[in-house]
LUMSEVEX-857234 format. One record per residue: residue in one letter; x, z, y of N, C-alpha, C, O in turn. Coordinates in steps of 0.001 Angstrom, whole numbers, padded with zeros to 6 digits, always signed. Example, Ala and Ser with C-alpha at 12.3 -4.5 7.8 and 13.67 -1.06 7.14 Angstrom:
BEGIN
A+013190+007800-005690+012300+007800-004500+013200+007800-003300+014236+008465-003319;S+012850+007080-002250+013670+007140-001060+012900+007870+000030+013409+008039+001138;
***
This chain:
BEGIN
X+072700+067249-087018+072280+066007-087679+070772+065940-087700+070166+065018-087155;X+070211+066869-088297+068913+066939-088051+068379+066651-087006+067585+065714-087091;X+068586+067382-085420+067999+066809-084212+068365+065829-083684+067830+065651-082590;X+069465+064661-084158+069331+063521-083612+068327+062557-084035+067878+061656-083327;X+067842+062938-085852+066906+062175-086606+065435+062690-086031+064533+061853-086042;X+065102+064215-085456+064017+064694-084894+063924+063518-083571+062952+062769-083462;X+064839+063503-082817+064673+062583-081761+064420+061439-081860+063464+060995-081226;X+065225+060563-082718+064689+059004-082764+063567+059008-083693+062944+057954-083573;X+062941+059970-084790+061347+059848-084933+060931+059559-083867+060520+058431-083591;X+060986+061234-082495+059925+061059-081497+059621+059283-080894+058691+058490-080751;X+061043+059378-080702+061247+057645-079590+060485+056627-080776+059636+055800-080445;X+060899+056814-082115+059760+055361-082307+058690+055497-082031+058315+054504-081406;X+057335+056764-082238+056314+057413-082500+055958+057088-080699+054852+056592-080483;X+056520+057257-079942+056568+057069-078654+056318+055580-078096+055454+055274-077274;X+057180+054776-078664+056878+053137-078318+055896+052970-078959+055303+052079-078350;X+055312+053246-079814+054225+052361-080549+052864+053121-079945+051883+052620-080495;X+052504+054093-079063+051720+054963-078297+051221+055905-079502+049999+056022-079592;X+052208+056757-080668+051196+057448-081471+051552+058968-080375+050738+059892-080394;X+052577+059039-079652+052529+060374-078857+052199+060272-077672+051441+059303-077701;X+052249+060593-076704+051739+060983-075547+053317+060451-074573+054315+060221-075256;X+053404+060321-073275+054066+060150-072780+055115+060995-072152+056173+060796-071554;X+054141+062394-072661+055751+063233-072651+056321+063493-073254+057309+064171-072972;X+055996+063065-074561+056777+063305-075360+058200+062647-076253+058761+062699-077348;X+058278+062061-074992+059336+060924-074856+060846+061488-074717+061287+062353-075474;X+061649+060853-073577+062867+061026-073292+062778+062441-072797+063492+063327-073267;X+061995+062625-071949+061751+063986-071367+060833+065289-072272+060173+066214-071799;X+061016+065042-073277+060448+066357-073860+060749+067624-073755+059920+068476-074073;X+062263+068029-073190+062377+069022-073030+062329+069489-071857+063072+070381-071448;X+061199+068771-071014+060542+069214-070089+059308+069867-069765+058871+070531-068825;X+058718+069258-071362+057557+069756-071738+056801+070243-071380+055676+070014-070936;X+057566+071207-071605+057487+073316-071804+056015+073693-071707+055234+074103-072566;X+055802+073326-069870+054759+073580-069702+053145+073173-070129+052071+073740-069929;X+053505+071977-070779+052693+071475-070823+051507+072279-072050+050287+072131-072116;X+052356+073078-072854+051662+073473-074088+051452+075031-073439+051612+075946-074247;X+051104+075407-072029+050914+076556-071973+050069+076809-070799+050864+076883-069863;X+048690+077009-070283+047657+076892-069440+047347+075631-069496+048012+074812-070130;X+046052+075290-068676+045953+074275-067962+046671+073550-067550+047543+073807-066720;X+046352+072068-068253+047303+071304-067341+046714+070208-066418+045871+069354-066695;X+047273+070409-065416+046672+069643-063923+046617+067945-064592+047278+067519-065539;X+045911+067421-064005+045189+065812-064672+046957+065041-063567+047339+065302-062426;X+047542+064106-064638+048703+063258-063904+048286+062690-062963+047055+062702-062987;X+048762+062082-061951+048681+060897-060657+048013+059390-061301+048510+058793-062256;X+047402+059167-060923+046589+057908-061083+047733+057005-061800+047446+056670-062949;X+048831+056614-061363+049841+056035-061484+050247+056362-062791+050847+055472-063394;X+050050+057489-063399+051300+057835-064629+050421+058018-065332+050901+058768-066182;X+049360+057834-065596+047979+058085-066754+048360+056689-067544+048526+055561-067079;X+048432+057124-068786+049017+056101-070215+047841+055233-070697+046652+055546-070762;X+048325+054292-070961+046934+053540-071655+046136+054208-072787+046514+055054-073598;X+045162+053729-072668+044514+054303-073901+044675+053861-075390+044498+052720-075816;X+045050+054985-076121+045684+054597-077528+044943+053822-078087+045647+053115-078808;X+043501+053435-078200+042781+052724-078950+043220+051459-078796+043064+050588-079651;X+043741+051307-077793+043584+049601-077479+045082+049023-078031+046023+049796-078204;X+045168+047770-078249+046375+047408-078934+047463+046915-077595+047403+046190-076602;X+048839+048151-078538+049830+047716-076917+050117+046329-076673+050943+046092-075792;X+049621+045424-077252+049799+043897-077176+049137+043366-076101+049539+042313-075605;X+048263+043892-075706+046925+043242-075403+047852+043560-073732+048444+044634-073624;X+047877+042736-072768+047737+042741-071351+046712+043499-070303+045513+043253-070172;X+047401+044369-069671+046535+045335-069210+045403+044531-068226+045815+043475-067747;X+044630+044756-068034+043617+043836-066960+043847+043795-065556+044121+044934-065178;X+043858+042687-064291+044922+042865-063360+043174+043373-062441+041966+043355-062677;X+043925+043687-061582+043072+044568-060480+042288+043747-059714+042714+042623-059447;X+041152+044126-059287+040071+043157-058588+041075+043332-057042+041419+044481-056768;X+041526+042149-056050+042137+042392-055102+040898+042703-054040+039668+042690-053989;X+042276+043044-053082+041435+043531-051552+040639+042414-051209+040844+041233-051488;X+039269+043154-050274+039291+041884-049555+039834+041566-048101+040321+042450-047396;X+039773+040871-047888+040277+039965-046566+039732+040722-045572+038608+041205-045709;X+040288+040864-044732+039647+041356-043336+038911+039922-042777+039335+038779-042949;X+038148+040179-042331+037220+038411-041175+037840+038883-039922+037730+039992-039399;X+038772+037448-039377+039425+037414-038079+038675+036537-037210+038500+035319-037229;X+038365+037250-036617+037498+036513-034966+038390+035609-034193+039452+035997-033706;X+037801+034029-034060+038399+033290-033494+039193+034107-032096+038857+035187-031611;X+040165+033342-031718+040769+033598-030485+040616+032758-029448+040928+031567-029443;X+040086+033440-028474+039610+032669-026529+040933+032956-025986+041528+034033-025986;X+041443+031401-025347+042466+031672-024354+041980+031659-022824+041328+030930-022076;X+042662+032875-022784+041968+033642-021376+043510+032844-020336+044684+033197-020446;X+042994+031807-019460+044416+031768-018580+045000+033054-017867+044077+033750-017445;X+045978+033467-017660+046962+034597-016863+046139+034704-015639+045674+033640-015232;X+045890+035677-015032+045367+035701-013630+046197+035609-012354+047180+036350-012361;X+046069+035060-011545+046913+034728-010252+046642+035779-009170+045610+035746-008501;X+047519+036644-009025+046613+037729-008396+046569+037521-006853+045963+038308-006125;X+047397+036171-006269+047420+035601-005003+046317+034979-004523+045975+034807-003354;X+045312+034363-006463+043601+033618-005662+042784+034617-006229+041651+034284-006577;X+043139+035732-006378+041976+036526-006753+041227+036492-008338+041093+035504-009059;X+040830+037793-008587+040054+037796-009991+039435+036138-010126+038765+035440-009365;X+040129+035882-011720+039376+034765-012161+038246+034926-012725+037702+036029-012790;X+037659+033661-013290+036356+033819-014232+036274+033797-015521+036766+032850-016134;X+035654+034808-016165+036472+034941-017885+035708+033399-018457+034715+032784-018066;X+036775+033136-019631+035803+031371-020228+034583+032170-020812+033936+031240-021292;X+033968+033142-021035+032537+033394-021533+031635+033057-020469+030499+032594-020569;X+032460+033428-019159+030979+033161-017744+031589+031669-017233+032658+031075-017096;X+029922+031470-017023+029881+029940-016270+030555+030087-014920+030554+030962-014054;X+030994+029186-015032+031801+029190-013249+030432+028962-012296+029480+028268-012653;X+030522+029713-010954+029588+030063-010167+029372+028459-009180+028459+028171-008407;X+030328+027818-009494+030598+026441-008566+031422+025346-009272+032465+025597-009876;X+030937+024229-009165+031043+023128-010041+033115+022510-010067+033791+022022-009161;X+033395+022774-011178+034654+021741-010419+034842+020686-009808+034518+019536-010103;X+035380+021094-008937+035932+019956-007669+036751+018682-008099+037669+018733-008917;X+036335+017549-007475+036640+016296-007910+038528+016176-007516+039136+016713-006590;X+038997+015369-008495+040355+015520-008122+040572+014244-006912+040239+013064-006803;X+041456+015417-005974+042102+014826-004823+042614+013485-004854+043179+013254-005923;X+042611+012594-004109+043196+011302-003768+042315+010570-002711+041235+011060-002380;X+042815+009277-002124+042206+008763-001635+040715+008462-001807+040353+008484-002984;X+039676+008159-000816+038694+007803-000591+038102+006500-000299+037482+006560+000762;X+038056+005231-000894+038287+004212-000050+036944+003661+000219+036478+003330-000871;X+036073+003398+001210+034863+003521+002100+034203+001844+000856+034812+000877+000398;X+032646+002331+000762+032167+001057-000405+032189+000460+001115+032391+000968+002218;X+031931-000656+000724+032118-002509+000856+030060-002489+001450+029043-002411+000761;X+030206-002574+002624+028377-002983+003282+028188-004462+003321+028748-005423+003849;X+027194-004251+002564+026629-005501+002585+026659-006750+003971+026898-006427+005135;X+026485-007592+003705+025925-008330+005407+024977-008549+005933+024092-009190+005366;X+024846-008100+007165+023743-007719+008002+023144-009369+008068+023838-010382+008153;X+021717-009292+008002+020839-010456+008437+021370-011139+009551+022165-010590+010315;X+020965-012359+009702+021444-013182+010953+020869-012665+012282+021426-012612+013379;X+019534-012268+011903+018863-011855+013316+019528-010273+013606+020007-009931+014687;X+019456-009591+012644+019977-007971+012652+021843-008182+013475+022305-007356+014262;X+022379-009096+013144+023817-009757+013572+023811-010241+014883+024587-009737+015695;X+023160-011015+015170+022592-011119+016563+022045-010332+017520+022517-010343+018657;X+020952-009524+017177+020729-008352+018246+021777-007754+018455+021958-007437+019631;X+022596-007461+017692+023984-006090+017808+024891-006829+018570+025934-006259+018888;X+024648-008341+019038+025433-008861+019759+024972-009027+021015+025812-009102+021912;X+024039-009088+021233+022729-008491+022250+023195-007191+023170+023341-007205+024393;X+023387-006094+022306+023533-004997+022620+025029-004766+022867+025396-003775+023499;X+025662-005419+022512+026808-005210+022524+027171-006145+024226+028343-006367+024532;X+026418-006432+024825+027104-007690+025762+027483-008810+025465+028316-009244+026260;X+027147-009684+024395+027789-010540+023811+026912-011664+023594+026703-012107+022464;X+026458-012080+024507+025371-013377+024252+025495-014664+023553+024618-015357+023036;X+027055-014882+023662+027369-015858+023408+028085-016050+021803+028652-017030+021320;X+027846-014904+021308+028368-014531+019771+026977-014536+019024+026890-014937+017863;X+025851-014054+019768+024812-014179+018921+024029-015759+018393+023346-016114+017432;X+024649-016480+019779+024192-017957+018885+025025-018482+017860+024716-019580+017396;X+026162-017813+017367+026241-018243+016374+025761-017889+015125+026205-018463+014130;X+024952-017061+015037+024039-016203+013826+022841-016930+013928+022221-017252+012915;X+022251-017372+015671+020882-018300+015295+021173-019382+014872+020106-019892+014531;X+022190-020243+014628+021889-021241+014035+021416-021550+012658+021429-022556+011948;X+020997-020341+012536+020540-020471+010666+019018-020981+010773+018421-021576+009876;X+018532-020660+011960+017191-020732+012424+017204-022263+013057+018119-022730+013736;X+015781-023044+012618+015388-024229+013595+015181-023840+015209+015139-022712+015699;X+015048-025325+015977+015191-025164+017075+014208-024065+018001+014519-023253+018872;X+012517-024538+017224+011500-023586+018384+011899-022427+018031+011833-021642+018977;X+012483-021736+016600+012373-020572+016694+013988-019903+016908+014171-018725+016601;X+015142-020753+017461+016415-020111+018181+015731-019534+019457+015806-018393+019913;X+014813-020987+020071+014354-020524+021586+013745-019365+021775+014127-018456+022512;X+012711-019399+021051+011833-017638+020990+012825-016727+020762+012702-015779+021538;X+013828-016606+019966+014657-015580+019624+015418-015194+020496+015854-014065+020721;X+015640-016481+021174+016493-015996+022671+015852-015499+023579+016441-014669+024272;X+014579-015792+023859+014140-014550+025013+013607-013225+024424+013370-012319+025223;X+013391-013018+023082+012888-011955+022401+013942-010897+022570+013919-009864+023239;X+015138-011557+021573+016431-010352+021172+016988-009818+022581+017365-008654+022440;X+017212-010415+024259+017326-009745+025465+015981-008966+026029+015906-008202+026992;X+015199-009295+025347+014220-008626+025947+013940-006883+024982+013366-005838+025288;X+014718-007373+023724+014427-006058+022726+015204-005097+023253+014888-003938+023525;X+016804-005935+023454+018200-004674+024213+017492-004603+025498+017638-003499+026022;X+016952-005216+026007+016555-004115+027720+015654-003065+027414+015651-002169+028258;X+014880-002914+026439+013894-002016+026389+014334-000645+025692+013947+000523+025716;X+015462-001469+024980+016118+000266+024557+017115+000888+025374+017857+001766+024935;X+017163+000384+026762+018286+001182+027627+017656+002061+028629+018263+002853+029349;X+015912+001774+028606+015380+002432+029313+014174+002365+029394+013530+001508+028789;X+013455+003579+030431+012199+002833+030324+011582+001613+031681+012240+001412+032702;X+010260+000943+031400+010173-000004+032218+009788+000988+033915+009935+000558+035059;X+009350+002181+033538+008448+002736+034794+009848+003084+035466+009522+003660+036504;X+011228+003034+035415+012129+003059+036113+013027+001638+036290+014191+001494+036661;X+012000+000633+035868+012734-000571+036344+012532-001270+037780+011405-001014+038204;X+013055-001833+038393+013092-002980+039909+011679-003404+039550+011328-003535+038377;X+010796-003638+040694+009957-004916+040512+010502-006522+039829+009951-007153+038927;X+011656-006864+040542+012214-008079+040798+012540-008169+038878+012381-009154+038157;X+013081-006620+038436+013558-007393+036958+012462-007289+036143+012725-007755+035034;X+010954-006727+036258+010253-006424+035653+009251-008458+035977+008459-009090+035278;X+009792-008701+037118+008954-010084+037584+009418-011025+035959+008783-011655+035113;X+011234-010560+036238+012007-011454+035432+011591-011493+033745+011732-012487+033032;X+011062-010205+033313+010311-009548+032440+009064-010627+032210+008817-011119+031109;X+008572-010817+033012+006986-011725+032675+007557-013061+032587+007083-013689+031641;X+008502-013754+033331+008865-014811+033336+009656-015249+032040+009589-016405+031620;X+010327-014370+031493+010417-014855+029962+009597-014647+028772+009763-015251+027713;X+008568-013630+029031+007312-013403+028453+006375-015196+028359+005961-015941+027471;X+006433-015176+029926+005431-016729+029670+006368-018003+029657+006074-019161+029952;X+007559-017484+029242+008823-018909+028430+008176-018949+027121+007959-020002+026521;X+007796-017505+026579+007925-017347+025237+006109-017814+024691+005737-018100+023553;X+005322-017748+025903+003977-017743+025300+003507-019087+024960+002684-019417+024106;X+004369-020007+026016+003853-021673+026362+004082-022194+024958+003075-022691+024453;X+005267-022193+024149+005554-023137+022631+004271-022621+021903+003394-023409+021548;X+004180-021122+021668+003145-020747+020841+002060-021665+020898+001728-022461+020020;X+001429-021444+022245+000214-021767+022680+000335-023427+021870+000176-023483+020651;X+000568-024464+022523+000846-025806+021704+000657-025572+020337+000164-026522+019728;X+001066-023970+019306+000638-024275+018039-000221-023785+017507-000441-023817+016296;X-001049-023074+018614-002189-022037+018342-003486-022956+018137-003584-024072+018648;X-004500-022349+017309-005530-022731+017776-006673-023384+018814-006315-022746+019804;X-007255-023808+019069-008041-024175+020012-009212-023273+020094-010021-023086+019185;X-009228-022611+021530-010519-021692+021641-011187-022005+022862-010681-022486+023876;X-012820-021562+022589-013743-021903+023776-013858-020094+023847-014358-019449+022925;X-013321-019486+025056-013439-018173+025151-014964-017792+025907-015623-016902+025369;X-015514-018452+027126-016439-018407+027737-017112-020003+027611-016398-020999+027733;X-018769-020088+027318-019456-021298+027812-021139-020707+027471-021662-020104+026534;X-021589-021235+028740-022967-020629+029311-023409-021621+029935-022630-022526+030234;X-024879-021693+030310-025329-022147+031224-025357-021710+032898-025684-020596+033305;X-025085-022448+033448-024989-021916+035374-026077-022789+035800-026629-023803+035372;X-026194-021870+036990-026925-022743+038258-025671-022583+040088-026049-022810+041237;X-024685-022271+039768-023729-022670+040336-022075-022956+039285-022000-022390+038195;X-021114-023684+039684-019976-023608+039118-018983-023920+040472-018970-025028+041009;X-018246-022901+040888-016681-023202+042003-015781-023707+041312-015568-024909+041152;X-014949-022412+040670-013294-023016+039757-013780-021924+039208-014807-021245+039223;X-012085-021977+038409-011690-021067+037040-012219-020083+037679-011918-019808+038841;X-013387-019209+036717-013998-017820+036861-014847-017173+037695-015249-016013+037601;X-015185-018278+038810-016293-018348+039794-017068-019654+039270-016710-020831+039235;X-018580-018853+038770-019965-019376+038217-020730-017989+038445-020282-016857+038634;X-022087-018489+038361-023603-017853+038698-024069-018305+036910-024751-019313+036723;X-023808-017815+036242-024778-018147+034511-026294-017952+035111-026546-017154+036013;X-027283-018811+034468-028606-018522+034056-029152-017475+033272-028538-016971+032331;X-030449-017084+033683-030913-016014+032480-030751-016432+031441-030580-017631+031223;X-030770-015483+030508-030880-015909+028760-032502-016541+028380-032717-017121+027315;X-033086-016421+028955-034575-016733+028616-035142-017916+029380-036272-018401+029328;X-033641-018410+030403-034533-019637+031462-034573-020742+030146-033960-020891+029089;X-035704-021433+030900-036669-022767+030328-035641-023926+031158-035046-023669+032205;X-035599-025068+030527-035523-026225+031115-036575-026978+030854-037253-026756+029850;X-036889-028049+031776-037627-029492+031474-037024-030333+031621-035958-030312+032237;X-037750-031746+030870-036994-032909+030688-036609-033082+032176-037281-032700+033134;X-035272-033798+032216-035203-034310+033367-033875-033350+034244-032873-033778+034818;X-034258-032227+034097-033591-030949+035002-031732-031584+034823-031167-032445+034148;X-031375-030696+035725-029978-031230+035821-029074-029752+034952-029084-028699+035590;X-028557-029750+033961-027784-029019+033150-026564-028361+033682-026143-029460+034042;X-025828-027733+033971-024566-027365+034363-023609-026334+033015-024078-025289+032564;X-022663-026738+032704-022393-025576+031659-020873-025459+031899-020134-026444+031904;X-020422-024105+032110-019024-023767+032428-018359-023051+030898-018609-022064+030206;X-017256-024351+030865-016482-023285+029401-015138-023055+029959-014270-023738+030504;X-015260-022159+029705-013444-021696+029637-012166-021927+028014-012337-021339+026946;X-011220-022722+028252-010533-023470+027368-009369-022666+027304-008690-022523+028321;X-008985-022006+026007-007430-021660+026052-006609-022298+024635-007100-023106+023846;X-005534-021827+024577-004388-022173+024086-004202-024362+024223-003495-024927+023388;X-004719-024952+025008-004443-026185+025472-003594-026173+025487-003014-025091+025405;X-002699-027682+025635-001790-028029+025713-001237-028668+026696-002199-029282+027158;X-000341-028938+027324+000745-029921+028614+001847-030401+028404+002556-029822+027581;X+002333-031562+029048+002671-032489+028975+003761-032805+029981+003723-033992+030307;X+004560-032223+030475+005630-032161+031859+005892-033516+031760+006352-034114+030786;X+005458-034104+033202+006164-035463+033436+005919-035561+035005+004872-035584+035653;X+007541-035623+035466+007765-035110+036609+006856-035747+037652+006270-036758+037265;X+006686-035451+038582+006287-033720+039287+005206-032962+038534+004997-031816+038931;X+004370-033484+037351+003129-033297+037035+003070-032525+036032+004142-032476+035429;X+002291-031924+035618+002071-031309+034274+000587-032303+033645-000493-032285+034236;X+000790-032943+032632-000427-033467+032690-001404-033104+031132-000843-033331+030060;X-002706-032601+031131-003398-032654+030013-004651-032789+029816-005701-032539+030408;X-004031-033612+028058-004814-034313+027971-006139-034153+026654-006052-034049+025431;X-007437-034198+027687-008797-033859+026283-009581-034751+026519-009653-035559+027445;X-010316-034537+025431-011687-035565+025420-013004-034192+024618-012709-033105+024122;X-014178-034715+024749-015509-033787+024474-016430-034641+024313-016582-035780+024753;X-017064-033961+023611-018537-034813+023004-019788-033455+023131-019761-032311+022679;X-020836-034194+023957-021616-032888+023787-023215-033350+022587-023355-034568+022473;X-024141-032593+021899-024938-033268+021153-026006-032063+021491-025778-030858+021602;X-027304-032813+021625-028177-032018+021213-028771-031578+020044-028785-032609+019371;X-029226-030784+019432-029916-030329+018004-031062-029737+018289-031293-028810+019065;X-032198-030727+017172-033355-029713+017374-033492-028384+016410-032452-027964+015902;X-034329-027927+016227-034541-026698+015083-034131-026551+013811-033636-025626+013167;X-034652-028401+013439-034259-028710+011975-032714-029269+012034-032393-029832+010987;X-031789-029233+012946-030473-029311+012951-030541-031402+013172-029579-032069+012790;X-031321-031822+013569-031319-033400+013582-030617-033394+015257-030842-032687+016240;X-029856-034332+015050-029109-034987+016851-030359-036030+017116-030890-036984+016547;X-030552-035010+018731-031496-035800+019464-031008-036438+020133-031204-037649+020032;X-029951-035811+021350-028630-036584+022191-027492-036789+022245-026952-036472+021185;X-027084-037023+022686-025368-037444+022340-024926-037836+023782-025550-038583+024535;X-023698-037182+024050-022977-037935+024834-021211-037273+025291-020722-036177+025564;X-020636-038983+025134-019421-038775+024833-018605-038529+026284-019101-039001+027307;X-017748-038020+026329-016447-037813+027224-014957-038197+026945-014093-037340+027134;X-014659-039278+026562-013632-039528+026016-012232-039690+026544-012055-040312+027592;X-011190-039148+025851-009360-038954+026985-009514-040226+027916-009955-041368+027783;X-009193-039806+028476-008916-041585+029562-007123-040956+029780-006691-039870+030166;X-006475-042155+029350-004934-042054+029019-004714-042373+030795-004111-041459+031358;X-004996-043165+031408-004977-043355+032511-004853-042351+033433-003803-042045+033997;X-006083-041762+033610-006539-041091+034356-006439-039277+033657-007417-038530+033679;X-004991-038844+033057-005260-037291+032596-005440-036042+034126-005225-036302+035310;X-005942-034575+033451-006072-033749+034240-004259-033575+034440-003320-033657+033648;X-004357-033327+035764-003174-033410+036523-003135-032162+037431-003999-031670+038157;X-001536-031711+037091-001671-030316+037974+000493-030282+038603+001389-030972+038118;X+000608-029318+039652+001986-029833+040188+002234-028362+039709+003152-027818+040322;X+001602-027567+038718+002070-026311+038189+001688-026386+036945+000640-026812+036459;X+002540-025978+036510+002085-025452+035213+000905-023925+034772+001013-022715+034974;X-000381-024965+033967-001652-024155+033853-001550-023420+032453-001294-023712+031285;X-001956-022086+033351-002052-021050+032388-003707-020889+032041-004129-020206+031108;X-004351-021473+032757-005932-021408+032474-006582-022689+032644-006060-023637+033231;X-007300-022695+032315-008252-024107+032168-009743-023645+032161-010123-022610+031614;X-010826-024826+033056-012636-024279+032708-012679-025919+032641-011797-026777+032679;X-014093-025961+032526-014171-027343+032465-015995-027559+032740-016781-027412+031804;X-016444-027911+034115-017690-028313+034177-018581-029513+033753-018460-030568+034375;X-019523-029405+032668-020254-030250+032125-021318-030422+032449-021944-029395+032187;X-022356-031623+033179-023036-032000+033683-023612-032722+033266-023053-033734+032844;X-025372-032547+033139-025874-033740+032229-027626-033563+032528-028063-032489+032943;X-028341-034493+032319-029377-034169+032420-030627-034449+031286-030817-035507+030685;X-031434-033169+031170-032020-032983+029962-032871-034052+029407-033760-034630+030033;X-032599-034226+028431-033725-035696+027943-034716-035436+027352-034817-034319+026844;X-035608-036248+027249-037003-036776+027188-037349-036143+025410-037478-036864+024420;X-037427-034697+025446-037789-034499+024059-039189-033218+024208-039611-032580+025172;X-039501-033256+023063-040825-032407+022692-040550-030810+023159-039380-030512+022917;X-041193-029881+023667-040907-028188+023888-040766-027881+022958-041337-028432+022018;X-039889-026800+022794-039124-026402+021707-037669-025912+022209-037020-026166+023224;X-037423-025091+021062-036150-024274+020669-034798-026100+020778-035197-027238+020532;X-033748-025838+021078-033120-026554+020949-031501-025947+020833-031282-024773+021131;X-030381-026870+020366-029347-026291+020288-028187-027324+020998-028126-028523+020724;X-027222-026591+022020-026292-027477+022515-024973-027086+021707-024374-026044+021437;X-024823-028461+021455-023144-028699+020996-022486-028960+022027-022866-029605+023005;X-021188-028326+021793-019705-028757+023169-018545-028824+021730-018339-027961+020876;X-018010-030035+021870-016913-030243+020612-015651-030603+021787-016107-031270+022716;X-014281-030315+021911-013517-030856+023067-012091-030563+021904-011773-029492+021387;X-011438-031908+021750-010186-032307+021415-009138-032547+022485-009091-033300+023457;X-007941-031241+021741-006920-031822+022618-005635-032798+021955-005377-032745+020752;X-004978-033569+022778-004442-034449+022287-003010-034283+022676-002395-035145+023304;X-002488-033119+022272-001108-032548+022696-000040-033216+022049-000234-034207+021345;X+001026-032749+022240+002433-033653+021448+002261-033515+020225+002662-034413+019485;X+001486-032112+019561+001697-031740+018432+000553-032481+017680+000631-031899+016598;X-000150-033107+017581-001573-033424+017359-002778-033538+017685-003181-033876+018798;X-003339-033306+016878-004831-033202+017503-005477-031766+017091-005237-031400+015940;X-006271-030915+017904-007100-030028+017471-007967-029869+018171-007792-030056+019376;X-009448-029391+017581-010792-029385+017965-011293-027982+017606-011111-027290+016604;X-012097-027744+018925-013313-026520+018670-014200-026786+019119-014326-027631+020005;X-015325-025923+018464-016781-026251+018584-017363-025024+019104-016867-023914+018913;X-018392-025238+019744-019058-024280+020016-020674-024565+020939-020849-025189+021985;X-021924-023653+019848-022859-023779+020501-023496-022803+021325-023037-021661+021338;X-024904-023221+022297-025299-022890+022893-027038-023141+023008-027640-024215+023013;X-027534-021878+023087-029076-022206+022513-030463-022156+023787-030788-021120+024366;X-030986-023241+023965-031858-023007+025364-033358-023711+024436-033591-024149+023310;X-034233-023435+025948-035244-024184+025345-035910-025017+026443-035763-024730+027631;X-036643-026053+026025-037373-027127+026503-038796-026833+027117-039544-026212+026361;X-039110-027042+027885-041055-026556+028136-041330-027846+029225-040658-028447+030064;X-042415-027892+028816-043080-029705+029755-043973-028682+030740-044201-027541+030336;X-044281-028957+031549-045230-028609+032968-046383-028849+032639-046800-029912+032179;X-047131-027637+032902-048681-027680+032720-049127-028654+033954-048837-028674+035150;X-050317-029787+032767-051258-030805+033412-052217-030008+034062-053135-030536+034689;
***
């Protein structure tokens, strides 16, 4: 009787923490405990501390921390049929390739009318290229037509291995092409001098630069005339000018004058067509004081296209004969 009342003391004395934890259900395990050293319990079985009230909630444990997980790179499977791939950290050594499909060629612009025409030129096709000149007026289809055959012959070869006969044919559309120009060119006096002979075109004897005239003397003056104009009216080529020549003294005053005017009647007349022109002027010196003097030559041509004039002087001098 006694040791069942010894026991349920221990067990209350036990719940409320006034004994120790062995001294519980297992006390008669004790034994050892009240005899040497006793080894310190397992972390686990160490009792709270009596001071504190068994009410109170034990304090919960600071948790682990987290491990840090390194994102994940998907590495594709390697094909061991194309060979080691390239890991995604390295740049690929060569750009990706554009995806496969058709190609369909851009859309070219359209070639110029004249650029359309030569290629028809070159191609053998003469008669395809006038339809590209018609974008062009009439003088300049014509020029284009002896130009654009004359551009394809020159790129098939050179001239120092051409025929005489096609190189003739060569100049002959050269001077198709020079005659319209000329009609819109300028008017030029290329050569005019004084002579003491004049033949034709390019045979004259000029005077010194320093000869004297006196009143009276007979004048001769050879000019040479280009880009003139003509006039085809069958069998003839006919053209037509007029000239005025003036004298000037020092102070620029007109001492003489004298006119040459078109005579519609009577034009220069030729059964070829002139590629050159001179023109001898004849006159005799008038009755003025010694001195510096200046000759005017003014000559209008009176072509289909209009009228155009050039001028040009010439400087001599006057001396009277010693009394």
């Amino acid at each position: 009787m006694r040791w069942r009342v010894w026991m349920t003391t221990l067990a209350a004395m036990s719940s409320v923490g006034l004994l120790p934890a062995c001294a519980g259900r297992q006390s008669y395990h004790c034994g050892p405990c009240s005899t040497g050293p006793a080894s310190p319990p397992p972390a686990a079985a160490v009792a709270p501390d009596v001071r504190e009230s068994p009410l109170r909630a034990p304090l919960p444990a600071e948790p682990a921390a987290e491990p840090k997980l390194e994102p994940t790179r998907f590495v594709p499977p390697a094909d061991e049929s194309k060979g080691p791939t390239t890991p995604a950290s390295e740049p690929a050594s060569h750009p990706p390739s554009a995806p496969a499909g058709p190609m369909l060629p851009a859309k070219l612009p359209e070639p110029p009318p004249l650029v359309a025409a030569l290629h028809c030129f070159l191609d053998k096709r003469p008669h395809d290229a006038l339809a590209h000149l018609q974008h062009y007026d009439k003088v300049n289809q014509d020029l284009l037509l002896v130009l654009l055959p004359l551009a394809g012959r020159l790129t098939e070869g050179s001239l120092d291995q051409a025929s005489p006969a096609e190189v003739a044919l060569l100049v002959e559309q050269l001077e198709r092409l020079l005659h319209p120009l000329r009609l819109r060119a300028s008017l030029v006096i290329d050569t005019m001098c004084f002579c003491r002979r004049i033949g034709k075109f390019g045979d004259y004897e000029p005077l010194p630069s320093d000869h004297s005239f006196k009143p009276g003397d007979l004048a001769q003056v050879y000019v040479e005339l280009r880009n003139f104009s003509t006039e085809q009216r069958d069998p003839y080529y006919l053209t037509h000018l007029s000239s005025t020549l003036e004298i000037h003294d020092f102070t620029g005053k007109t001492v003489w004058r004298q006119d040459f005017p078109e005579d519609r009647t009577r034009p220069d007349r030729s059964r070829s067509l002139r590629h050159d022109y001179f023109n001898n002027y004849r006159f005799c010196v008038p009755e003025v004081p010694a001195g510096a003097y200046t000759l005017w030559v003014q000559i209008t041509d009176h072509g289909p296209h209009g009228k155009r004039t050039v001028r040009r002087s010439l400087d001599f001098r006057v001396t009277h004969p010693a009394r």
